[in-house]
C-alpha positions in Angstrom: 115.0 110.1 92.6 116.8 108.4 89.8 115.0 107.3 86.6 116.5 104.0 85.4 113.9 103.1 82.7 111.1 104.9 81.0 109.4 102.8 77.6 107.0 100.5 77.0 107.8 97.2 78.3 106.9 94.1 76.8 105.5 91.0 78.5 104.1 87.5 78.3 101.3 86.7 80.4 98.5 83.7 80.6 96.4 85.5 77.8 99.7 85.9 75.3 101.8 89.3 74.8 100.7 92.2 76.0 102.5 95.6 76.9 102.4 99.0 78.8 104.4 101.5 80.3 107.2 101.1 82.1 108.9 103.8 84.7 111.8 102.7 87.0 112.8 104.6 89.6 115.9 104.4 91.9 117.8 105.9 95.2 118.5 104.4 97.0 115.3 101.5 96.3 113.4 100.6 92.9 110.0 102.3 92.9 108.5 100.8 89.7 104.9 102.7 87.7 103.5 100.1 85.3 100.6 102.2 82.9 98.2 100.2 81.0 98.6 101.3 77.4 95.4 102.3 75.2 96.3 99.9 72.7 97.6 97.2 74.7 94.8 94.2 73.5 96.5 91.5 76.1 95.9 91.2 79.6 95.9 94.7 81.6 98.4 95.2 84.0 95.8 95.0 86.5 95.3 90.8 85.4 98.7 91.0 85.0 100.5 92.1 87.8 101.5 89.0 88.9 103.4 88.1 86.1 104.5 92.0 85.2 106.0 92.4 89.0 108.0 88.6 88.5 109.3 89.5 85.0 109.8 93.1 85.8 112.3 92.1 88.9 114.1 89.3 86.7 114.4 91.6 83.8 116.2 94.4 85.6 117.9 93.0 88.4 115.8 94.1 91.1 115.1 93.3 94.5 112.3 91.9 95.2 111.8 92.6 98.7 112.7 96.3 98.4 111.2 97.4 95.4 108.0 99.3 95.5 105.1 98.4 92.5 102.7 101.3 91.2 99.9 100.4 89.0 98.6 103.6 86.9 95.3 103.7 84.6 95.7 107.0 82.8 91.9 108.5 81.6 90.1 106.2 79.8 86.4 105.0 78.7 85.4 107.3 80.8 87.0 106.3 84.1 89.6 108.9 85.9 93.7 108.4 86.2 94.4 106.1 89.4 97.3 105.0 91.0 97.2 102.2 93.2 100.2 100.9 95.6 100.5 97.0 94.7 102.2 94.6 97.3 103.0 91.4 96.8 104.2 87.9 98.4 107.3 87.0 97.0 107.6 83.1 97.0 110.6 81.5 95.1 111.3 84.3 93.2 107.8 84.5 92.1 105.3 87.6 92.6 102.2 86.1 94.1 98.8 87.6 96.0 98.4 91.2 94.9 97.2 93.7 97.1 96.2 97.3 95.7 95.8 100.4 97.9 94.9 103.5 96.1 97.5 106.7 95.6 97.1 110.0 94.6 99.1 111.1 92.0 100.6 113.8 94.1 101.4 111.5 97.1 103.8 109.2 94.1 105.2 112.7 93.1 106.1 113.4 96.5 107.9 110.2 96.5 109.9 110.2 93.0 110.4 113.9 92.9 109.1 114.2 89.4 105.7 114.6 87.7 103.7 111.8 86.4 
């Protein structure tokens, strides 16, 4: 699979900026892995995602419809690395009604071809 973007990405959400990681994947859809960042002190991307999956699609031109959303928490206070599958409605152009369905790492490896 094709990476298209890998950096921290930038965003605005209903608590001010915020950031985390950003990994886009391509071929022949967009699988997109949003990290939350240790030092991000906005919104996580879990209170985020929402907003993160709308600006995300408008930022890089993707489709909506097709593209596939990955949350990640890597180890922290504690807690272990997740991955969780997020779906979304998409209503005028707009990310709305997240849904999360936890992923194994390996399983998202499988899928991009590459580790994470």
């Amino acid at each position: 699979m094709l990476r298209l973007q890998s950096d921290l990405y930038e965003f605005k959400s209903a608590m001010g900026q915020a950031f985390c990681g950003l990994r886009i994947f391509n071929d022949p859809h967009a699988l997109v892995v949003v990290t939350e960042h240790p030092d991000n002190q906005g919104m996580s991307v879990t209170n985020a995602a929402e907003d993160l999956a709308t600006n995300i699609v408008a930022d890089f031109g993707l489709n909506p419809l097709t593209t596939v959303f990955f949350e990640h928490w890597p180890p922290m206070g504690g807690q272990p690395e997740s991955f969780d599958l997020v779906r979304f409605i998409w209503i005028d152009g707009r990310a709305t009604s997240p849904e999360w369905r936890r992923w194994a790492a390996e399983q998202i490896e499988i899928v991009t071809g590459v580790a994470l």
